[in-house]
N, CA, C and O atoms as CSV, one atom per row, in Angstrom:
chain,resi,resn,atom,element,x,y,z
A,1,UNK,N,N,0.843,-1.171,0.000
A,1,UNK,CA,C,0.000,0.000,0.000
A,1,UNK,C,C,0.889,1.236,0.000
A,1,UNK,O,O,1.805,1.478,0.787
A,2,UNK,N,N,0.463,1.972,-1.013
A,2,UNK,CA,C,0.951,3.594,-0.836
A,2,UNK,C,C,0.674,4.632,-0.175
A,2,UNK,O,O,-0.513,4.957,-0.183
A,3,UNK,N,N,1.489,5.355,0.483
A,3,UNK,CA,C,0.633,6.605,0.986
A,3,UNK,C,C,1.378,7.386,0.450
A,3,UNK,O,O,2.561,7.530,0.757
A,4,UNK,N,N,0.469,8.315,-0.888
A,4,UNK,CA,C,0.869,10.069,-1.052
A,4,UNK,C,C,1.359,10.776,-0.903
A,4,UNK,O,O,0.783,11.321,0.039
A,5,UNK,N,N,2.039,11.248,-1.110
A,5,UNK,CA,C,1.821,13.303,-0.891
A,5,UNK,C,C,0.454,13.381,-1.465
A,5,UNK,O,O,-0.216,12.793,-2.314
A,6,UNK,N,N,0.324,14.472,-0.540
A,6,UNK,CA,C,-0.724,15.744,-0.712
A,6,UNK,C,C,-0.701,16.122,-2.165
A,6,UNK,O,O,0.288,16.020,-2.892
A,7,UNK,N,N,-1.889,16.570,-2.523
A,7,UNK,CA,C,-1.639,16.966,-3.800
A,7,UNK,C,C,-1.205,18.832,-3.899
A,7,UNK,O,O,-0.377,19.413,-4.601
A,8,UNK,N,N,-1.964,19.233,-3.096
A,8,UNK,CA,C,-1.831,20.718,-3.039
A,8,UNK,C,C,-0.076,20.976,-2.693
A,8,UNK,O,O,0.632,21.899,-3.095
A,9,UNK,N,N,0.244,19.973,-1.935
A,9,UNK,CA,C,2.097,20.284,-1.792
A,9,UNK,C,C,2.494,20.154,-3.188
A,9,UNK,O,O,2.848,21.044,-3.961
A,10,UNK,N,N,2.364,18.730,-3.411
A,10,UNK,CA,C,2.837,19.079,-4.610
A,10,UNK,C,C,2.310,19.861,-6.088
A,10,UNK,O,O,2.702,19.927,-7.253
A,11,UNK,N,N,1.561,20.214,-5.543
A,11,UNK,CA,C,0.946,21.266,-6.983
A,11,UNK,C,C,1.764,22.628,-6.503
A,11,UNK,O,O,2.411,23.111,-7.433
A,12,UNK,N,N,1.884,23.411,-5.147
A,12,UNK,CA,C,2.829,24.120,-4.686
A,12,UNK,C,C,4.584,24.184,-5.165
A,12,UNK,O,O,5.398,25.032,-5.530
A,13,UNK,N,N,4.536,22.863,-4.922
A,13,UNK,CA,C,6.420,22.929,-5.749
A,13,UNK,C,C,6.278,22.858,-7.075
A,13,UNK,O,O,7.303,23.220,-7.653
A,14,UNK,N,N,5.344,22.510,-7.835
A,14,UNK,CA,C,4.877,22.986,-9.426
A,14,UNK,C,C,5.008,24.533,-9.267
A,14,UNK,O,O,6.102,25.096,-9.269
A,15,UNK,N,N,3.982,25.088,-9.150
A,15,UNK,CA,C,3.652,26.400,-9.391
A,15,UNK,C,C,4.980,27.444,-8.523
A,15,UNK,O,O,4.916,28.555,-9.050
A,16,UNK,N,N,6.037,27.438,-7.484
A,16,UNK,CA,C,7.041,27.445,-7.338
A,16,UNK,C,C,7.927,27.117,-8.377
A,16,UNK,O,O,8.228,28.132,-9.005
A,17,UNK,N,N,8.506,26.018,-8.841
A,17,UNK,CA,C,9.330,25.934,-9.967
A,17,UNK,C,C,8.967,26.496,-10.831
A,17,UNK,O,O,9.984,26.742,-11.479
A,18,UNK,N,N,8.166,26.888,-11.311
A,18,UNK,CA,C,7.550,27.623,-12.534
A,18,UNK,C,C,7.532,28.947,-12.589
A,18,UNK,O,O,7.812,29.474,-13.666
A,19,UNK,N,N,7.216,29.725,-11.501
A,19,UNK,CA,C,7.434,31.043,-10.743
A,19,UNK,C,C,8.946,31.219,-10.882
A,19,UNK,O,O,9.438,31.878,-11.798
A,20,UNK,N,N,9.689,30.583,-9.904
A,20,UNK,CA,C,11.436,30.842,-10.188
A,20,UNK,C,C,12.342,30.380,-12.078
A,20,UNK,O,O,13.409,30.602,-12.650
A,21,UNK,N,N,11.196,29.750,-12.310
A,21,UNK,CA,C,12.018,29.457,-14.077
A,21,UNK,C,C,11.432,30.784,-14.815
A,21,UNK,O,O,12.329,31.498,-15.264
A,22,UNK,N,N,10.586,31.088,-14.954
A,22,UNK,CA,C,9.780,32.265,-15.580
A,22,UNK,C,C,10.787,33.763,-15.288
A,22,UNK,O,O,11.009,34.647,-16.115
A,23,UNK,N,N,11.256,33.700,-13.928
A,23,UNK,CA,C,11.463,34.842,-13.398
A,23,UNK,C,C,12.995,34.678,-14.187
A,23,UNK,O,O,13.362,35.540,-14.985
A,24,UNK,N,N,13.731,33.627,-13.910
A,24,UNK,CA,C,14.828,33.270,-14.553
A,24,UNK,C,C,15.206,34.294,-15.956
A,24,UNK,O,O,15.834,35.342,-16.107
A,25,UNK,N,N,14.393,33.286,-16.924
A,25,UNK,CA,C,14.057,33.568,-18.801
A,25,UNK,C,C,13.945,35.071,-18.573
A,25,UNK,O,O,14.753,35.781,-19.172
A,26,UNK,N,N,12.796,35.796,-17.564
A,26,UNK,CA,C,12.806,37.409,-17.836
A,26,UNK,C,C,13.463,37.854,-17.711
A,26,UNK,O,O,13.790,38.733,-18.508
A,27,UNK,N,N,14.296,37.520,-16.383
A,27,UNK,CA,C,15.651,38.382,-15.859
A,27,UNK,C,C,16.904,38.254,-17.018
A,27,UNK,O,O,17.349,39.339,-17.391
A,28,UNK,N,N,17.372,37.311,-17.482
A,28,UNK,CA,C,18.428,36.917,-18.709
A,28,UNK,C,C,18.011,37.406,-19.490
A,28,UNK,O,O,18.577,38.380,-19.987
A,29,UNK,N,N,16.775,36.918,-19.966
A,29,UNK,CA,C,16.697,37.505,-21.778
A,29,UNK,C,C,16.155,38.956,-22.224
A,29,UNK,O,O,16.342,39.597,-23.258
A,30,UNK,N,N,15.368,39.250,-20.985
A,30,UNK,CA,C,15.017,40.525,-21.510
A,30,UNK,C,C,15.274,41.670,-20.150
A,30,UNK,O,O,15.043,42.879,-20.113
A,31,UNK,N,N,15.501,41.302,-19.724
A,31,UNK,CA,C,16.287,43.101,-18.554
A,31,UNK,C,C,17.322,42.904,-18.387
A,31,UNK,O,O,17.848,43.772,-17.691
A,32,UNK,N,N,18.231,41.799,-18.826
A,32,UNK,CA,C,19.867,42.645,-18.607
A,32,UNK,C,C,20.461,41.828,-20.152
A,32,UNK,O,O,20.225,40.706,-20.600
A,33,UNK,N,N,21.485,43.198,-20.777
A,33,UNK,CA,C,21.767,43.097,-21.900
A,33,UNK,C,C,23.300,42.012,-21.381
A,33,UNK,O,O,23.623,41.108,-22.151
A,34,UNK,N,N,23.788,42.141,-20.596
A,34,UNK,CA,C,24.668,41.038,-19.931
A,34,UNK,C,C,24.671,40.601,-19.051
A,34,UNK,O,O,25.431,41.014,-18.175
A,35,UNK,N,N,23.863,39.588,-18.843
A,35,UNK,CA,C,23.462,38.531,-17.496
A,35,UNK,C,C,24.827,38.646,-16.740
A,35,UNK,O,O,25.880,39.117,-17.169
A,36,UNK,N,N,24.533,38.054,-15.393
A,36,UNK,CA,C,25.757,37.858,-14.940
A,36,UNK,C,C,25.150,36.588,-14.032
A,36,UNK,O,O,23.963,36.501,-13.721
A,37,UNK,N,N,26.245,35.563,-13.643
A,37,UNK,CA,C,26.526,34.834,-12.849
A,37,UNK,C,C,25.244,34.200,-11.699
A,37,UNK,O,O,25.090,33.013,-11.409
A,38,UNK,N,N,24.579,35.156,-11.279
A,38,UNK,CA,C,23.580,35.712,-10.166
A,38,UNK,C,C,22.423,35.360,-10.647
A,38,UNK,O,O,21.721,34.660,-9.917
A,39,UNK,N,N,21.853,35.783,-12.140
A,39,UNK,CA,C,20.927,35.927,-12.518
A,39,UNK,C,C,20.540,34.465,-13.210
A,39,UNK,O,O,19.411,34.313,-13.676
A,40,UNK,N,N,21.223,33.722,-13.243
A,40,UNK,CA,C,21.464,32.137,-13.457
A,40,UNK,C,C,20.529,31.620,-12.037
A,40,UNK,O,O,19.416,31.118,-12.187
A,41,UNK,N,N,21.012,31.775,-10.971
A,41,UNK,CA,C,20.401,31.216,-9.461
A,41,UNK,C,C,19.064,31.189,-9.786
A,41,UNK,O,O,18.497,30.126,-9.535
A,42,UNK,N,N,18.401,32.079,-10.281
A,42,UNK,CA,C,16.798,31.588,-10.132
A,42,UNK,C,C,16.240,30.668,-11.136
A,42,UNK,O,O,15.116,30.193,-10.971
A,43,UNK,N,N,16.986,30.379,-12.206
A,43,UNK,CA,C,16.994,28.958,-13.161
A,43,UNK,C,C,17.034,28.106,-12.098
A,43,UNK,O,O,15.970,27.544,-11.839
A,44,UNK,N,N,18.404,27.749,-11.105
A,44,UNK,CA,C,18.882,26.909,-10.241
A,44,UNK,C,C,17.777,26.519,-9.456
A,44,UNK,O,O,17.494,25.343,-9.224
A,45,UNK,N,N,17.053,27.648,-8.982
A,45,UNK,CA,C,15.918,27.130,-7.862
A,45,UNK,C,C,14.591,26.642,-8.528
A,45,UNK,O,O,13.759,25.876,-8.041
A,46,UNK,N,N,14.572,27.353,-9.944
A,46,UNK,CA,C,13.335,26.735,-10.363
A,46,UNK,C,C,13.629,25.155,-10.837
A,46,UNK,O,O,12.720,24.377,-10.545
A,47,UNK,N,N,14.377,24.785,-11.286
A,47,UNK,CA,C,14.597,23.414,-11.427
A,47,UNK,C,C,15.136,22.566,-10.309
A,47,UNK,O,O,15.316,21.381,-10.592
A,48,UNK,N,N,15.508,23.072,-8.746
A,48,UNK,CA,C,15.170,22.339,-7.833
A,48,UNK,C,C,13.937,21.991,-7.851
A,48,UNK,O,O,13.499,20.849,-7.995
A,49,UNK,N,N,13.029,23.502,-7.625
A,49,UNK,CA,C,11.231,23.403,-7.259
A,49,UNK,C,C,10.857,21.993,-8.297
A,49,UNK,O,O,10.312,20.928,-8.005
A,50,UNK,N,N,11.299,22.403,-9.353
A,50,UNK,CA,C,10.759,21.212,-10.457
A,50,UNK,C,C,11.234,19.351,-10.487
A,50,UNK,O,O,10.500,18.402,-10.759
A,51,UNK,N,N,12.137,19.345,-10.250
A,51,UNK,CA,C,12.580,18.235,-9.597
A,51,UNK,C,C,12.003,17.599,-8.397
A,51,UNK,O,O,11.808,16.384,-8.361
A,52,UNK,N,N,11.680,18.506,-7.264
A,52,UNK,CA,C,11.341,17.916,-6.698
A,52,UNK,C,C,9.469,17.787,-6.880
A,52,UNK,O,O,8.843,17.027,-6.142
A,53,UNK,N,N,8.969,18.390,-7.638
A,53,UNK,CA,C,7.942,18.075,-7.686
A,53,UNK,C,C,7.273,16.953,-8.907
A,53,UNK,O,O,6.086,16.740,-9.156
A,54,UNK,N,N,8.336,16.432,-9.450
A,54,UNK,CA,C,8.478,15.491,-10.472
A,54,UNK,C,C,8.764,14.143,-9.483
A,54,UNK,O,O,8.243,13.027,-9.478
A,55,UNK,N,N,9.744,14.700,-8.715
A,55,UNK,CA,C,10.030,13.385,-7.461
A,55,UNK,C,C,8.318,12.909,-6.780
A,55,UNK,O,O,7.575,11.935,-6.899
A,56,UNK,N,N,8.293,13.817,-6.275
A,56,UNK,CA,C,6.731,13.652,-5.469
A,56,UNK,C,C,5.765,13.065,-6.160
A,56,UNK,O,O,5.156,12.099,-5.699
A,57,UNK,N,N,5.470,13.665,-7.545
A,57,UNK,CA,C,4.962,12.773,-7.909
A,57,UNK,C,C,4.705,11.489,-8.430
A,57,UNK,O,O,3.603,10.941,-8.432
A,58,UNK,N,N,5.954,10.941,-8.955
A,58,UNK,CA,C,6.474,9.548,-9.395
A,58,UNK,C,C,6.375,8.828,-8.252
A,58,UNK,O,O,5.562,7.906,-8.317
A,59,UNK,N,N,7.081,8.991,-6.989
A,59,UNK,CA,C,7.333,8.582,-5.330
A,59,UNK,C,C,5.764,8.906,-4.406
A,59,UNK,O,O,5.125,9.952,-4.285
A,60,UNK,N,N,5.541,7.641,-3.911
A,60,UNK,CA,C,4.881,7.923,-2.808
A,60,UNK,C,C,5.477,8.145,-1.315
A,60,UNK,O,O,6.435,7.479,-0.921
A,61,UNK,N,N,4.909,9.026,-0.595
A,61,UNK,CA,C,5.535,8.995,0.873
A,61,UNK,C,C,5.449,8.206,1.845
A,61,UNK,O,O,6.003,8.336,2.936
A,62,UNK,N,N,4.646,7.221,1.446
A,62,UNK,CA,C,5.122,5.839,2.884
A,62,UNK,C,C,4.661,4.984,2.007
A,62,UNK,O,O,3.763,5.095,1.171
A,63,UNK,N,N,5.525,3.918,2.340
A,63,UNK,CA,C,4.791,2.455,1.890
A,63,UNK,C,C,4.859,1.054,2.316
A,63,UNK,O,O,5.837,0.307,2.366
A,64,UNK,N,N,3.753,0.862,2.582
A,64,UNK,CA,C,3.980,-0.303,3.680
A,64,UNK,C,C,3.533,-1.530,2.864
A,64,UNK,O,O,2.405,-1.607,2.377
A,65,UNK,N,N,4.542,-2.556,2.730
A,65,UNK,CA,C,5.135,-3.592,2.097
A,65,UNK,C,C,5.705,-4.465,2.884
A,65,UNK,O,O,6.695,-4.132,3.536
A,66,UNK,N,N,5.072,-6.000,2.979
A,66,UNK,CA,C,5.583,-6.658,3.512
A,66,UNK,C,C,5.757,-6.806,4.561
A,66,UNK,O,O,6.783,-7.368,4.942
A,67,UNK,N,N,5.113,-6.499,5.147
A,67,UNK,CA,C,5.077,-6.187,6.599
A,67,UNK,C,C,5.529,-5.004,7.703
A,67,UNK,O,O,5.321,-4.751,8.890
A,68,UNK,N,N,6.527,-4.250,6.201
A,68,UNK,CA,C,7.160,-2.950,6.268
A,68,UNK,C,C,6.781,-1.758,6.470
A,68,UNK,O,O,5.614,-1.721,6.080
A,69,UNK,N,N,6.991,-1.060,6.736
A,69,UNK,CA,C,6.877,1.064,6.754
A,69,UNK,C,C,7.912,1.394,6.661
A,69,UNK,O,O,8.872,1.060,7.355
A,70,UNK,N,N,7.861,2.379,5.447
A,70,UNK,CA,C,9.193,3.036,4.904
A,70,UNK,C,C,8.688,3.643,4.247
A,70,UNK,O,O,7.832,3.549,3.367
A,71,UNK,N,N,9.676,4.851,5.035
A,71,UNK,CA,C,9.810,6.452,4.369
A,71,UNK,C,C,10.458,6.110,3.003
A,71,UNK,O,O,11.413,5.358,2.808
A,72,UNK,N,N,9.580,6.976,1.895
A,72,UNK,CA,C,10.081,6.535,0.399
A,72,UNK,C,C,10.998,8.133,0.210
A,72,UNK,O,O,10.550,9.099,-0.409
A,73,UNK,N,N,11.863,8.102,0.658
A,73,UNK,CA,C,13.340,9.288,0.625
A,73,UNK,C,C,14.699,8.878,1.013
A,73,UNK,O,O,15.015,8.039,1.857
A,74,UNK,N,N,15.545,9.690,0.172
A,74,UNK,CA,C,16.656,8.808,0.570
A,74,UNK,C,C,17.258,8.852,2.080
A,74,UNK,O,O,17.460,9.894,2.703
A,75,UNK,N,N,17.499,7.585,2.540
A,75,UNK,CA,C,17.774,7.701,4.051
A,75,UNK,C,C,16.540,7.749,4.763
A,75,UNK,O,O,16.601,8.120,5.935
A,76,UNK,N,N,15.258,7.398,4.207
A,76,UNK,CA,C,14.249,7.430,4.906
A,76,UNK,C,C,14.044,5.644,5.821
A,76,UNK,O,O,14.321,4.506,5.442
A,77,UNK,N,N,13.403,6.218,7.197
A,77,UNK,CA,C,13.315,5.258,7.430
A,77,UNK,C,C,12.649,3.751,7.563
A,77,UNK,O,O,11.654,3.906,6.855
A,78,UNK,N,N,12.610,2.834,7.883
A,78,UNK,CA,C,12.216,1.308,7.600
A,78,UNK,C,C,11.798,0.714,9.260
A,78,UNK,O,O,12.641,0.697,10.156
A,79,UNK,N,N,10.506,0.294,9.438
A,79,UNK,CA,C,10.288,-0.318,10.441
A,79,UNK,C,C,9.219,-1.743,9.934
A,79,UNK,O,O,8.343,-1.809,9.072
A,80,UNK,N,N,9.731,-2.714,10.845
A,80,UNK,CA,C,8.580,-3.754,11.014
A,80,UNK,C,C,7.248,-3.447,11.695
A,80,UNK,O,O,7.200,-2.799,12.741
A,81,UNK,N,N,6.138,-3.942,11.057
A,81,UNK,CA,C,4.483,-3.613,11.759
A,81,UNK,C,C,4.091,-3.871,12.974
A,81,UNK,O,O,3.248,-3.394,13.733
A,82,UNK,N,N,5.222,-5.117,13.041
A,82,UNK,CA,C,4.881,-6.439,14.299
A,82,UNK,C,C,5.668,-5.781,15.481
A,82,UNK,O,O,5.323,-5.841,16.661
A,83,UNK,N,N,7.018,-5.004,14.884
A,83,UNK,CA,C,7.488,-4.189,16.027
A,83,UNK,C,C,6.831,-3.023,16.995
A,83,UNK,O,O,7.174,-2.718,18.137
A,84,UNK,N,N,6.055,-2.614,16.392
A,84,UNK,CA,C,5.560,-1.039,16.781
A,84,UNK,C,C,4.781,-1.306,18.030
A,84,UNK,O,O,3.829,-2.085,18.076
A,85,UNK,N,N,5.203,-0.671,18.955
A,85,UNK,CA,C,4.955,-0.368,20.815
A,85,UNK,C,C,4.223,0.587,21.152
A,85,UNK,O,O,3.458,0.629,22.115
A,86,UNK,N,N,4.443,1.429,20.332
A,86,UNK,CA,C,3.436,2.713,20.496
A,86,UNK,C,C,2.811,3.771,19.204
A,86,UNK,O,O,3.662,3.986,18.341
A,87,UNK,N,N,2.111,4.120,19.080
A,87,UNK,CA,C,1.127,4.729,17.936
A,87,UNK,C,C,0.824,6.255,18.684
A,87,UNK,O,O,-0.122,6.145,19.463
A,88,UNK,N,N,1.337,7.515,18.644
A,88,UNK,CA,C,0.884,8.983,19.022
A,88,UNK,C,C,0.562,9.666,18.152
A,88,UNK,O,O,1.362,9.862,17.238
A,89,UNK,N,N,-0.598,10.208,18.137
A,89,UNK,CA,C,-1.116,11.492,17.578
A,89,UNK,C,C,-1.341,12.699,17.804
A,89,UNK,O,O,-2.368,13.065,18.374
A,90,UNK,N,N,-0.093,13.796,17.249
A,90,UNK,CA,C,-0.377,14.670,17.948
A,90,UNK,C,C,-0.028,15.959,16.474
A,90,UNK,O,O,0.673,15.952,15.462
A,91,UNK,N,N,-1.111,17.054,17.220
A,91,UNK,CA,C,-0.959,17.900,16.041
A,91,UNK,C,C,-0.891,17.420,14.685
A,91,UNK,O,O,-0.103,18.089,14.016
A,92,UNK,N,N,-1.350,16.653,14.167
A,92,UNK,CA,C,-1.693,16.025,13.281
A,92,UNK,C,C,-0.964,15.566,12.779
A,92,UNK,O,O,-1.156,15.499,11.565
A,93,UNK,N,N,0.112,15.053,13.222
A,93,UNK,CA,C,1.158,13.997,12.749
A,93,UNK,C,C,0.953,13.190,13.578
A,93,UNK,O,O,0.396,13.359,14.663
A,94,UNK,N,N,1.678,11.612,12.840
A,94,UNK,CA,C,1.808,10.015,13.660
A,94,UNK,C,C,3.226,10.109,14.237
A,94,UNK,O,O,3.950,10.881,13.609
A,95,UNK,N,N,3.569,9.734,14.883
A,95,UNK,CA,C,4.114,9.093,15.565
A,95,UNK,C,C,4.885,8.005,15.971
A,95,UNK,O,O,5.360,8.012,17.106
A,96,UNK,N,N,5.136,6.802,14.995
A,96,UNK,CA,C,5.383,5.152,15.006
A,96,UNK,C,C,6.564,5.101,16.019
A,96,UNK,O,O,7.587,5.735,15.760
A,97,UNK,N,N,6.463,4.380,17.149
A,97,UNK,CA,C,7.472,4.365,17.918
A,97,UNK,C,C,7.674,2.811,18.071
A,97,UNK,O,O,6.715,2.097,18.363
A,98,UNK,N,N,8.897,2.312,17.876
A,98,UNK,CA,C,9.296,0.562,18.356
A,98,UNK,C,C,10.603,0.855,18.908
A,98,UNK,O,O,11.184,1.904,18.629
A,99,UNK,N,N,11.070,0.017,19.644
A,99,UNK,CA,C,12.145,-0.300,20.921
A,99,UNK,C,C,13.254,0.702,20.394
A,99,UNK,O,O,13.866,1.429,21.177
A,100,UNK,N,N,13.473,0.705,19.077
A,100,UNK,CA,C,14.801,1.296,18.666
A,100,UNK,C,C,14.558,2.867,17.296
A,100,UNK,O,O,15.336,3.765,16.974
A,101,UNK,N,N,13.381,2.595,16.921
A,101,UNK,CA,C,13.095,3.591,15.792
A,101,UNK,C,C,12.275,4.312,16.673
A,101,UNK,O,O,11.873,4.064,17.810
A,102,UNK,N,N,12.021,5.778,15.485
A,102,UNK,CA,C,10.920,6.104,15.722
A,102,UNK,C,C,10.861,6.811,14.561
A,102,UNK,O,O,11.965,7.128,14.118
A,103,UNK,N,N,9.765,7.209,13.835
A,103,UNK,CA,C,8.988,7.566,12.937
A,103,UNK,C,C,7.538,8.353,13.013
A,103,UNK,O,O,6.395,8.105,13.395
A,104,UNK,N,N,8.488,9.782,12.243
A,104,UNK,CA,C,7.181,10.789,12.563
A,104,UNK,C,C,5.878,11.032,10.934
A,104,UNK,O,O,6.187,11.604,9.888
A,105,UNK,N,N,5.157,10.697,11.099
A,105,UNK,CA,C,4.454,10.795,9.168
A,105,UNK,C,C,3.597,12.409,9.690
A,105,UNK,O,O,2.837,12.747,10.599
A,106,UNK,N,N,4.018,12.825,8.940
A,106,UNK,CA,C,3.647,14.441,8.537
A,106,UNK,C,C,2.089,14.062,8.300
A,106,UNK,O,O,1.799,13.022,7.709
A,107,UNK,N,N,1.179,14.879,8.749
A,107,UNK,CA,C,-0.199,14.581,8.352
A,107,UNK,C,C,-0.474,15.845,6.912
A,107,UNK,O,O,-1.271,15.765,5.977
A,108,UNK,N,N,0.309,16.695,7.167
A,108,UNK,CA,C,-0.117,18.186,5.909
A,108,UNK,C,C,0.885,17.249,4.856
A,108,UNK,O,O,0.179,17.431,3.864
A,109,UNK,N,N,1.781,16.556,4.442
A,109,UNK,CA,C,2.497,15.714,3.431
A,109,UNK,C,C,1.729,14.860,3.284
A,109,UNK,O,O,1.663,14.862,2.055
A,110,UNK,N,N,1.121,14.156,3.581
A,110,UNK,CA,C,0.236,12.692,3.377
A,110,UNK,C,C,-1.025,13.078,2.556
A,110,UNK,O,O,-1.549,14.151,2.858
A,111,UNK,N,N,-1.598,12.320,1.525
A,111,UNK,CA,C,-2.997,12.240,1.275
A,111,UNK,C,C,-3.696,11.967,2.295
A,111,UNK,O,O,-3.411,11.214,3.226
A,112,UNK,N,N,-4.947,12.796,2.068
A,112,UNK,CA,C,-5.772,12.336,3.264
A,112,UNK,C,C,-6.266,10.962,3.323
A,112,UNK,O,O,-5.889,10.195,4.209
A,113,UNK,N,N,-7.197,10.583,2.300
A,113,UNK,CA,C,-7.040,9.098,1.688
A,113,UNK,C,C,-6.716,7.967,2.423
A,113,UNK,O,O,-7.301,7.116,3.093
A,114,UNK,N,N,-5.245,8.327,1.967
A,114,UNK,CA,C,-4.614,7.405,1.837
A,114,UNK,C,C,-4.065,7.250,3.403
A,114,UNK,O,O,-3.583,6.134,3.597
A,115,UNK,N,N,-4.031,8.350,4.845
A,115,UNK,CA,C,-3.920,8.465,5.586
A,115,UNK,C,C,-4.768,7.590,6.287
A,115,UNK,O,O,-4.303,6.873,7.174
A,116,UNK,N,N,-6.572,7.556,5.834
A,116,UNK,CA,C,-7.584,6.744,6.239
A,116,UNK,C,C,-7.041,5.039,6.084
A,116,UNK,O,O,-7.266,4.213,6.969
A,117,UNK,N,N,-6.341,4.732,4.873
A,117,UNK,CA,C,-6.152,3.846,4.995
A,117,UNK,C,C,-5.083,3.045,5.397
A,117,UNK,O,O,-4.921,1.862,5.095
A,118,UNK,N,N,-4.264,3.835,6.184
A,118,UNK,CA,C,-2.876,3.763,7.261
A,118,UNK,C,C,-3.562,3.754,8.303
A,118,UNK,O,O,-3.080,2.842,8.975
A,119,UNK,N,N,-4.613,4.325,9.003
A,119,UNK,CA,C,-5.387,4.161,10.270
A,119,UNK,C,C,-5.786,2.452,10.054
A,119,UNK,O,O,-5.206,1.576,10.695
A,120,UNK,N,N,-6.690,2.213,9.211
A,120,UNK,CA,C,-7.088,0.969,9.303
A,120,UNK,C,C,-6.216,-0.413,9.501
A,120,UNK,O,O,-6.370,-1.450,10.146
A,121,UNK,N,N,-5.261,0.094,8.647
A,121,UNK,CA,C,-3.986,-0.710,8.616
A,121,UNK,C,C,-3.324,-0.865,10.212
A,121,UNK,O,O,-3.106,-1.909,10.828
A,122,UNK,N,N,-3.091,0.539,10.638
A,122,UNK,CA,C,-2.591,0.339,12.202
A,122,UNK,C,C,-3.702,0.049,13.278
A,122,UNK,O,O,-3.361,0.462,14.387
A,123,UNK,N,N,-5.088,-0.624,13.246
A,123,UNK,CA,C,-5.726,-0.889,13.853
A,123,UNK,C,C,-6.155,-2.121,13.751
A,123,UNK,O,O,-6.981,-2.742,14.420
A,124,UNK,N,N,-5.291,-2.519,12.535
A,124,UNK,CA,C,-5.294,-3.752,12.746
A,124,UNK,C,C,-4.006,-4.769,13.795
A,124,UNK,O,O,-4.064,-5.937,14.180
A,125,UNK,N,N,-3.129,-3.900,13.954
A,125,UNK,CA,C,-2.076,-4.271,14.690
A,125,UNK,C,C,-2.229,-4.335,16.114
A,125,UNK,O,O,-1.463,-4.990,16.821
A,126,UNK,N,N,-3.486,-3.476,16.683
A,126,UNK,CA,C,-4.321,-3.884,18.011
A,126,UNK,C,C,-3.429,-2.868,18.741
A,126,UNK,O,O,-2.694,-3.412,19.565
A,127,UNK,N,N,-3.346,-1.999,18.684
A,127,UNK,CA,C,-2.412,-1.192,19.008
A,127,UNK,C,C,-3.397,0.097,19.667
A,127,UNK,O,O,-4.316,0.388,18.900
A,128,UNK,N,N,-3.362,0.940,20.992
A,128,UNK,CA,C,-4.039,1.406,21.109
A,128,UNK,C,C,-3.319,3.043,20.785
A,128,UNK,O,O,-2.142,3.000,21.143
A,129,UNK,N,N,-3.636,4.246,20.299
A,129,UNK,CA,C,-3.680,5.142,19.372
A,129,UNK,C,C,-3.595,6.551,20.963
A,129,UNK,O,O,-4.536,7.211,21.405
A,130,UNK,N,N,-2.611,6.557,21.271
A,130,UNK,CA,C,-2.293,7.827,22.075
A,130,UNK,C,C,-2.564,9.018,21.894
A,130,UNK,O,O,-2.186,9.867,22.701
């Protein structure tokens, strides 16, 4: 099972990359008769913004496989289902806590959705929800 990003985040790092590439093309091609060095940087950020919103959308943000949860980022982290000791909700993020990890899932990053169906999933683990 997948869990999302949000769509509005990532429609945000769209309309961001697009904002800083636009601003880019105006600043170079038409208000300075010799760019300099500087005026390159907002290319730079608009094709971060764009990258990463190409990432987001190809990538889901959790996915639980196999008995697994894992953060889908690099260096994100990996827990077993069967491990998990404690379940907190607070301010609208989770919480996943086991003996040695812990794992926070952003509730404003997550589909809502798909959030509903990470509840069901962790209630099936009999786990009571702090």
């Amino acid at each position: 099972m997948k869990i999302n990003y949000h769509k509005k985040f990532t429609r945000t790092n769209l309309i961001i990359g697009l904002f800083w590439t636009l601003f880019a093309f105006v600043s170079v091609f038409f208000l300075n008769e010799n760019p300099k060095w500087h005026n390159y940087t907002w290319l730079a950020f608009g094709a971060v913004y764009l990258g990463m919103y190409f990432y987001y959308t190809k990538n889901s943000y959790l996915v639980l496989k196999d008995g697994f949860l894992k953060q889908n980022w690099p260096f994100g982290k990996k827990i077993l289902i069967i491990e998990i000791t404690k379940i907190k909700y607070f301010a609208g993020d989770y919480i996943i806590e086991t003996r040695n990890k812990k794992i926070t899932i952003n509730g404003n990053l997550a589909d809502k959705n798909s959030l509903d169906k990470l509840n069901e999933e962790l209630k099936k683990s009999n786990l009571k929800l702090y």
